[in-house]
DRENMARSE-49948 format. One record per atom (N, C-alpha, C, O): residue in three letters; x, y, z. Coordinates in steps of 0.05 Angstrom, whole numbers, padded with zeros to 5 digits, always signed. Layout:
# residues N
alaXYZ/...
//
This chain:
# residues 169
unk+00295-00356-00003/unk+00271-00370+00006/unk+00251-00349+00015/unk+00258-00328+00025/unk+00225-00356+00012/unk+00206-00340+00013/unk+00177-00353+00024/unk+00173-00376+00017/unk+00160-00342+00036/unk+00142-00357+00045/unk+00117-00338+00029/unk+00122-00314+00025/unk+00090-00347+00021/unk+00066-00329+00008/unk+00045-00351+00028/unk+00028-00365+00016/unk+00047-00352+00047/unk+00030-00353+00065/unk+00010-00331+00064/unk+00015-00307+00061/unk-00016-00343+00069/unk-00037-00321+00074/unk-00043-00290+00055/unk-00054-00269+00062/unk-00026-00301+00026/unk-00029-00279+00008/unk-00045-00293-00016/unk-00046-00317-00020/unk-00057-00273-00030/unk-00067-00281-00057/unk-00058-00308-00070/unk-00039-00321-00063/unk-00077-00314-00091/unk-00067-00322-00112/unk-00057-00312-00134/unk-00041-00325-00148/unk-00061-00297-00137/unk-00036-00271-00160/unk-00012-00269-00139/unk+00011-00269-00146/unk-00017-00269-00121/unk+00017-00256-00104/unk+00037-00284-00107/unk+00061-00285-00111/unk+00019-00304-00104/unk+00033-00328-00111/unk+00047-00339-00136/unk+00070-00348-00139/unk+00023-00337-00159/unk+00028-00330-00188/unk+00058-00314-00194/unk+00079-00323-00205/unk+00053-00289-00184/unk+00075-00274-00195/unk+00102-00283-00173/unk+00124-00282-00185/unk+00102-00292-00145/unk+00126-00303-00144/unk+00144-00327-00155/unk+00168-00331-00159/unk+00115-00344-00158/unk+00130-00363-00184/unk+00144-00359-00205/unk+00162-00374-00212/unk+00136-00332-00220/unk+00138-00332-00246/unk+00158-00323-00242/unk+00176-00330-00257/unk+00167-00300-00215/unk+00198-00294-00207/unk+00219-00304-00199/unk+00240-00291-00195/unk+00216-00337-00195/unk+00223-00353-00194/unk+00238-00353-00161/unk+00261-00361-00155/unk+00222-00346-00146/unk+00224-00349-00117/unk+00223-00375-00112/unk+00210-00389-00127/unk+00235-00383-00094/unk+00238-00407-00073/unk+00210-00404-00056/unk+00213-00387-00038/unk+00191-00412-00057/unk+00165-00413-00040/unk+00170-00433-00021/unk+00178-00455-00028/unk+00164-00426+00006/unk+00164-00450+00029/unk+00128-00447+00039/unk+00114-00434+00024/unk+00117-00458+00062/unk+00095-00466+00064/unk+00091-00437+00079/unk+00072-00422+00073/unk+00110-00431+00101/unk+00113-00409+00123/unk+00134-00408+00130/unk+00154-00418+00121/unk+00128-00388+00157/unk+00151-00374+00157/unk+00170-00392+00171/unk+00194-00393+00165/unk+00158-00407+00191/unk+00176-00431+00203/unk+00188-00445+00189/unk+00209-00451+00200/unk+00185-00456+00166/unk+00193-00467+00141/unk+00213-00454+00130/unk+00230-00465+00116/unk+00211-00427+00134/unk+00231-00413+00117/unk+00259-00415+00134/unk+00282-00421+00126/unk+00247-00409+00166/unk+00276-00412+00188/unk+00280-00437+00177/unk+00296-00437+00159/unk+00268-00460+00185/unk+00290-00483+00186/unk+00295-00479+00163/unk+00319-00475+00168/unk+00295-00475+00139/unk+00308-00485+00113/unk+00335-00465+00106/unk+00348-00465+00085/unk+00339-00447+00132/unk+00347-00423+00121/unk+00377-00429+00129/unk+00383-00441+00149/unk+00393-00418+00113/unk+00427-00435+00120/unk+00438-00402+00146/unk+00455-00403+00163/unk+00425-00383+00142/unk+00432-00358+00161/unk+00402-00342+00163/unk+00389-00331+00145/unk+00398-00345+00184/unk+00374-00319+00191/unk+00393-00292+00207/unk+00412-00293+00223/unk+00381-00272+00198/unk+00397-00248+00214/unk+00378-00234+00229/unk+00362-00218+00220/unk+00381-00242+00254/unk+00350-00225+00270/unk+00369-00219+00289/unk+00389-00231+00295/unk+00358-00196+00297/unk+00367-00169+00322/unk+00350-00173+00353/unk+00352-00161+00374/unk+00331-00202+00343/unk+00312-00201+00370/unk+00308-00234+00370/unk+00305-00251+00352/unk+00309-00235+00405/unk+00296-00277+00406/unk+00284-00276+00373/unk+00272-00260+00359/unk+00294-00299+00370/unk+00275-00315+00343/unk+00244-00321+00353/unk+00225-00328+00339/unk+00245-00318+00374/unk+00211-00331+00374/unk+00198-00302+00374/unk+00173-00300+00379/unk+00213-00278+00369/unk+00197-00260+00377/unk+00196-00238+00342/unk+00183-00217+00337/unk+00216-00256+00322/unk+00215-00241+00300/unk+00193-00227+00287/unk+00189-00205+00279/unk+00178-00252+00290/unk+00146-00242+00272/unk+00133-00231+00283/unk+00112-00228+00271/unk+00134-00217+00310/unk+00128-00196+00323/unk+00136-00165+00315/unk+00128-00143+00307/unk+00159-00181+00322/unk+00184-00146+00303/unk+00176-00140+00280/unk+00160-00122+00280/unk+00182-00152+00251/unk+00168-00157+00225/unk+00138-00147+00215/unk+00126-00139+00195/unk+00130-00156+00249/unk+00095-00148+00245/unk+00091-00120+00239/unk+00079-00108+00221/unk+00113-00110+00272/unk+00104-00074+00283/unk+00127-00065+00260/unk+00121-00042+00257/unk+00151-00071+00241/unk+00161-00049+00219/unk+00145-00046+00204/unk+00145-00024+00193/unk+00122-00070+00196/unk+00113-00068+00166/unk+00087-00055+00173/unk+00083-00036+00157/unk+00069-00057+00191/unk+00057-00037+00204/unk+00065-00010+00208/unk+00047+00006+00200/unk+00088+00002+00220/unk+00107+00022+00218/unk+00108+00042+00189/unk+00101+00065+00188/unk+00118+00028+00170/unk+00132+00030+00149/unk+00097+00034+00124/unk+00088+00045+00104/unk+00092+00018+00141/unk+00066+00016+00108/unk+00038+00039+00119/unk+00019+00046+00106/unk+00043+00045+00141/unk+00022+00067+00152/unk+00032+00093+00140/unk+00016+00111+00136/unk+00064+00094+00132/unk+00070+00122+00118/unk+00062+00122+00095/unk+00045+00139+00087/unk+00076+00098+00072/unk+00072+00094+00046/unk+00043+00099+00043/unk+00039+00119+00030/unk+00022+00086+00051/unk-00008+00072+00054/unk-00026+00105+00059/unk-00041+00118+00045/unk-00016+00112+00086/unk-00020+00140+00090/unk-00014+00160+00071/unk-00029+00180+00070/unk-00003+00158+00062/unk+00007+00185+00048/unk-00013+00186+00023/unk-00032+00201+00019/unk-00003+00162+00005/unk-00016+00157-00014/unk-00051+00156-00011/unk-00064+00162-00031/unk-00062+00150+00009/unk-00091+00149+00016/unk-00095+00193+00025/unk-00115+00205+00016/unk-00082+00203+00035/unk-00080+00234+00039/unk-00077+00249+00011/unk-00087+00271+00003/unk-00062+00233-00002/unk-00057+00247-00025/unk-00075+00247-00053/unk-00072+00262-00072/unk-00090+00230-00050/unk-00112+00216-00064/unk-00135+00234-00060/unk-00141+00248-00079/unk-00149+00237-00036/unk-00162+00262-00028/unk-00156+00287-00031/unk-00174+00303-00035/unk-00130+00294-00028/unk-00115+00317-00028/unk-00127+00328-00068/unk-00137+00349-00075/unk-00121+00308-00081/unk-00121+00318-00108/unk-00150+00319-00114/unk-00159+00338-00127/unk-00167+00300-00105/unk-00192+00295-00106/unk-00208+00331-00099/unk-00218+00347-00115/unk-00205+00331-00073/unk-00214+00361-00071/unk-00199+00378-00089/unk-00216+00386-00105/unk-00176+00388-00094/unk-00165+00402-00107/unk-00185+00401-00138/unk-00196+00422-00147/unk-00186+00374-00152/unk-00193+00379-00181/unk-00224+00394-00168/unk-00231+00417-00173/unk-00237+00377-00152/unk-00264+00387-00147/unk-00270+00419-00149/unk-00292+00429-00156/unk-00250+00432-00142/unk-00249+00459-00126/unk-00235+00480-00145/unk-00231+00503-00141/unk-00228+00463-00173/unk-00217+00469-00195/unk-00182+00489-00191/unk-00174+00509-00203/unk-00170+00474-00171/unk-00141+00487-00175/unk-00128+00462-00174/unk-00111+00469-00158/unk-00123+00438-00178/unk-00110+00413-00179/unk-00081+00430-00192/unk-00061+00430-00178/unk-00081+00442-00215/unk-00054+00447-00231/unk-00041+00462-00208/unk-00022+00451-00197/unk-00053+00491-00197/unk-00040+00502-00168/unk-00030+00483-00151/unk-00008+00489-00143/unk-00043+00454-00139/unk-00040+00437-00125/unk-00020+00418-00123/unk-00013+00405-00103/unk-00009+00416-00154/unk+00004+00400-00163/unk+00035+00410-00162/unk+00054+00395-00158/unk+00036+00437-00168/unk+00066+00463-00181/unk+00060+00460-00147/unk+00078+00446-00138/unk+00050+00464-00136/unk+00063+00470-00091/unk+00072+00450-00089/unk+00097+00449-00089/unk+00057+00423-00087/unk+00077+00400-00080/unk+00098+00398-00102/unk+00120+00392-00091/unk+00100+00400-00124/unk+00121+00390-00137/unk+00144+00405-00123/unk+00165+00395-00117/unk+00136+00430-00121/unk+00163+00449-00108/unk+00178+00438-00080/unk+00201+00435-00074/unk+00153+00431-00065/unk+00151+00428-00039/unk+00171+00395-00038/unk+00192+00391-00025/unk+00158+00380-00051/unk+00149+00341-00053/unk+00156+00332-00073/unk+00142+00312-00078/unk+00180+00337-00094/unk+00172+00340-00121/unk+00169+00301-00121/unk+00156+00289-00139/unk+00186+00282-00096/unk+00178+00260-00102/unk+00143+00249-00093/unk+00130+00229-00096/unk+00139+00270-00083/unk+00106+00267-00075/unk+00085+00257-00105/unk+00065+00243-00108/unk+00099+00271-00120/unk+00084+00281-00144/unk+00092+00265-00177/unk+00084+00268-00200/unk+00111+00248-00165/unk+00126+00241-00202/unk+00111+00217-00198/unk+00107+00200-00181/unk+00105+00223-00228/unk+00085+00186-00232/unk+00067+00191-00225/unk+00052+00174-00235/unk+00049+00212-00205/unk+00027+00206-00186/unk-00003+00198-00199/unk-00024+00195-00186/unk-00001+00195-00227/unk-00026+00183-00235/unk-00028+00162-00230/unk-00048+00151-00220/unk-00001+00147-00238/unk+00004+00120-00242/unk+00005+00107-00209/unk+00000+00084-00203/unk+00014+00131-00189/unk+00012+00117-00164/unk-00013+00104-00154/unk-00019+00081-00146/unk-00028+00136-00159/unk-00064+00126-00151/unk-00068+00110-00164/unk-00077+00093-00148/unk-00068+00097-00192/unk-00086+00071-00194/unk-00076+00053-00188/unk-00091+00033-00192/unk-00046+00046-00176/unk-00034+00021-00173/unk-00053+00025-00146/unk-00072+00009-00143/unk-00049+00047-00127/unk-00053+00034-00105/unk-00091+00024-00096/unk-00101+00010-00078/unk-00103+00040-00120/unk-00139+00037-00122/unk-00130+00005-00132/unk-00140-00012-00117/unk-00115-00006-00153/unk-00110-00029-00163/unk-00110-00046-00133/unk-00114-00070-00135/unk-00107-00040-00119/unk-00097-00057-00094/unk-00114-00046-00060/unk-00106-00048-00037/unk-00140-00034-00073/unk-00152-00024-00054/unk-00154-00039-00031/unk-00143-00038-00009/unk-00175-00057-00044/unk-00196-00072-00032/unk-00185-00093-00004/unk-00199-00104+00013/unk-00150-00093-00007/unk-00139-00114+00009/unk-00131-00086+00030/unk-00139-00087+00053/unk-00115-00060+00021/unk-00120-00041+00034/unk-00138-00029+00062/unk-00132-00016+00082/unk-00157-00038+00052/unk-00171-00036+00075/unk-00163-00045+00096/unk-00150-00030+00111/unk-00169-00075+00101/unk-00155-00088+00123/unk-00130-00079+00132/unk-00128-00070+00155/unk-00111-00079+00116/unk-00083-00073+00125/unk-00085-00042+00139/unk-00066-00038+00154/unk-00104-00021+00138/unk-00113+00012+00150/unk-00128+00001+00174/unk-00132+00015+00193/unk-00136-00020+00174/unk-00153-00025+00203/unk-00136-00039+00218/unk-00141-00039+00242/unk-00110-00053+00209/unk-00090-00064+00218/unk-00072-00047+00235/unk-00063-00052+00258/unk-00067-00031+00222/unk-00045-00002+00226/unk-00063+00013+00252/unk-00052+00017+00273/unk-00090+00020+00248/unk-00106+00031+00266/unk-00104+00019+00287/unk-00111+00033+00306/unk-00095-00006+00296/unk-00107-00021+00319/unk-00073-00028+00322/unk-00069-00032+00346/unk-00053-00030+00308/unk-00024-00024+00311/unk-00016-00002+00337/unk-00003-00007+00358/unk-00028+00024+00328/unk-00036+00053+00333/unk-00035+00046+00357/unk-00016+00044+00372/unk-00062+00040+00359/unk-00080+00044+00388/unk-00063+00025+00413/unk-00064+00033+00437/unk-00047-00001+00405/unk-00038-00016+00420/unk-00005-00002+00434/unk+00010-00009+00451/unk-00007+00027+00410/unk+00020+00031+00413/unk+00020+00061+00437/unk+00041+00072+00443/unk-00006+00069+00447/unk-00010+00085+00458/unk-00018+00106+00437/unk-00015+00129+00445/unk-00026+00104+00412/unk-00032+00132+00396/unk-00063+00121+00388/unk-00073+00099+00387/unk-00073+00156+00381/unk-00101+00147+00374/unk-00101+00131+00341/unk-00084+00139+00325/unk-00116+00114+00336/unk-00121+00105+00312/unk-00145+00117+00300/unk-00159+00102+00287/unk-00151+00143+00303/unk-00169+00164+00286/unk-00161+00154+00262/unk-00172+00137+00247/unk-00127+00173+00257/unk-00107+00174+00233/unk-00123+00153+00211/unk-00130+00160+00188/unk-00128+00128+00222/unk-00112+00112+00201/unk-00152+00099+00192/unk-00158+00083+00174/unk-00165+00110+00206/unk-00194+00110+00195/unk-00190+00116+00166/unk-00211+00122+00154/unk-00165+00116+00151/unk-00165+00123+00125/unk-00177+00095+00105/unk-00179+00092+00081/unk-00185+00079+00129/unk-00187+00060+00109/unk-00215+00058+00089/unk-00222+00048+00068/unk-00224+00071+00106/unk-00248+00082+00087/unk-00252+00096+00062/unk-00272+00098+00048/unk-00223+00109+00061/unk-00214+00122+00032/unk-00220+00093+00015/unk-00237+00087-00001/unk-00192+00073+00029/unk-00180+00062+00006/unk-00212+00043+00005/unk-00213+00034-00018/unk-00236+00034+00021/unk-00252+00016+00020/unk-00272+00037+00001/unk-00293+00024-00002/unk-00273+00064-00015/unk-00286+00085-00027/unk-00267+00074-00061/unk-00275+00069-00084/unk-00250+00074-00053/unk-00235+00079-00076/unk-00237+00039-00082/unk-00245+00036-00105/unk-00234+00019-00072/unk-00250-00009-00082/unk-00266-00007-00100/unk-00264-00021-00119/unk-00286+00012-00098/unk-00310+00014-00119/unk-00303+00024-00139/unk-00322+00033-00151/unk-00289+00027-00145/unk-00281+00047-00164/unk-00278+00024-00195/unk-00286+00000-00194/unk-00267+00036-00216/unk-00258+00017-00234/unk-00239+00013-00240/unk-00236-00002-00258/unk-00215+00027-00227/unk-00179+00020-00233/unk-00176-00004-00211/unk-00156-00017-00208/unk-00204-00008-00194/unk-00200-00029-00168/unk-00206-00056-00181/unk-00196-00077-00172/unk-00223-00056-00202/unk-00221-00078-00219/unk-00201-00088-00235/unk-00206-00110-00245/unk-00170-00074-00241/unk-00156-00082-00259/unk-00133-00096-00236/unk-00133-00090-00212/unk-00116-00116-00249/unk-00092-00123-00231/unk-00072-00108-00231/unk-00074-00098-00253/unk-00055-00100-00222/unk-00029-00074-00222/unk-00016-00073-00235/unk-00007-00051-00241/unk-00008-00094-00248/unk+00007-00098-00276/unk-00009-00091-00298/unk+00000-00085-00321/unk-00030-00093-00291/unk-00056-00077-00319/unk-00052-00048-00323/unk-00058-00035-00343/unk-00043-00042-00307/unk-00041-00007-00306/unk-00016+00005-00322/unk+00007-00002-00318/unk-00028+00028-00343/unk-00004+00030-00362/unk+00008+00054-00349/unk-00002+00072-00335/unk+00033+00049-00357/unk+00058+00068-00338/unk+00050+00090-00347/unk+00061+00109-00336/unk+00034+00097-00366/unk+00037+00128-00370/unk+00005+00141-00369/unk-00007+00161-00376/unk-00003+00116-00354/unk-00037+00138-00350/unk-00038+00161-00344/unk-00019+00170-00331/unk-00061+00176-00352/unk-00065+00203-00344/unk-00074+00206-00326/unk-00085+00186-00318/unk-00076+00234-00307/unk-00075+00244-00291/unk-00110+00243-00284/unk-00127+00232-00270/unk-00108+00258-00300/unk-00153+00270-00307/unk-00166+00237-00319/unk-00190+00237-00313/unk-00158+00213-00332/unk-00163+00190-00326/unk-00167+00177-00304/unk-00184+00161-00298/unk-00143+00189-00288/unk-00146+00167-00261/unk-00170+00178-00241/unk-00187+00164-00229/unk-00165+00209-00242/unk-00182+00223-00219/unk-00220+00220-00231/unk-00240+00218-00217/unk-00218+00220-00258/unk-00240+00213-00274/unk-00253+00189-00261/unk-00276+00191-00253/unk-00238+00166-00260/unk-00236+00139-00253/unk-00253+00129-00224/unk-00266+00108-00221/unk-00247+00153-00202/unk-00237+00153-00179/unk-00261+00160-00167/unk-00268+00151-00145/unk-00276+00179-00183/unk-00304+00188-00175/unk-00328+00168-00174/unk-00350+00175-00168/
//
C-alpha cells in the first residue's frame, strides 16, 4: 500500500501503471495496513519520515546539484576530460552515467527547488546554517533549461555528455 498524496499527476500515472495499491494518505495507509514497523510513537512517524527524507535527499540532491556546476565550470574552463579521469579515480560512482544523471535530475528540476528550500529550512531548524542548500537556485537555473521540459522517462539512457552540458547552458 502506498499513498501519492500531494504528488504529481505523472507520479500518480506511473504508480498505477506499477500497479501500486494507492490509498488517499498516509492515515489511510496505517489503518489499512495489516503491520506498520515504526521505531517511534505512531503519531510521531511522519515527523521521522519527514527529517530521513530531508536527511537522505540533501546528499543525493546536493551532490548532484555540486556536481552539475562542478562540470559546468570545468567544460567552461576547458579541462572537463581532466575533471572527469580525478573523479572517476577519486568517485568512480560519482561519475558512471553522469550525463544521464544530470538530465534526469534537470528532468525533475523545477519540483527541486522546493524540496532545496525544504532541506534549507530542515538545516536551519536543525541548528546548521542553510547557506548549503541555497542550491536551489542551481536546480531553479537548470528548470529553464530544455532537458527540464522532457519527463524522465524521455531521457535516453545513453545521452551524451557535451549534449547534456550543451543543454544546460
Amino acid at each position: 500500500m502506498q499513498t501519492v498524496a500531494g504528488r504529481s499527476a505523472r507520479t500518480v500515472a506511473l504508480a498505477e501503471r506499477g500497479g501500486l495499491e494507492l490509498l488517499p494518505d498516509v492515515s489511510a495507509v496505517v489503518r489499512e495496513a495489516d503491520v506498520v514497523l515504526s521505531i517511534v510513537p505512531p503519531e510521531a512517524a511522519e515527523t521521522v519520515a519527514a527529517a530521513v527524507k530531508m536527511s537522505t535527499v540533501s546528499v543525493y540532491k546536493g551532490t548532484t546539484a555540486l556536481l552539475t556546476h562542478a562540470l559546468l565550470a570545468a567544460d567552461a574552463n576547458g579541462v572537463l576530460a581532466h575533471v572527469l579521469d580525478d573523479l572517476g579515480t577519486g568517485s568512480p560512482e560519482l561519475v558512471a552515467n553522469v550525463a544521464r544523471r544530470l538530465a534526469m535530475a534537470t528532468s525533475k528540476s523545477g519540483r527541486y527547488v522546493g524540496e532545496m528550500r525544504e532541506i534549507a529550512h530542515a538545516q536551519s531548524v536543525a541548528g546548521l546554517t542553510p547557506a548549503l542548500f541555497e542550491l536551489a537556485e542551481v536546480y531553479a537555473n537548470l528548470a529553464r533549461t530544455p532537458f527540464a521540459e522532457a519527463a524522465p522517462e524521455e531521457i535516453a539512457s545513453d545521452v551524451e555528455l557535451r549534449e547534456v552540458l550543451d543543454g544546460l547552458r
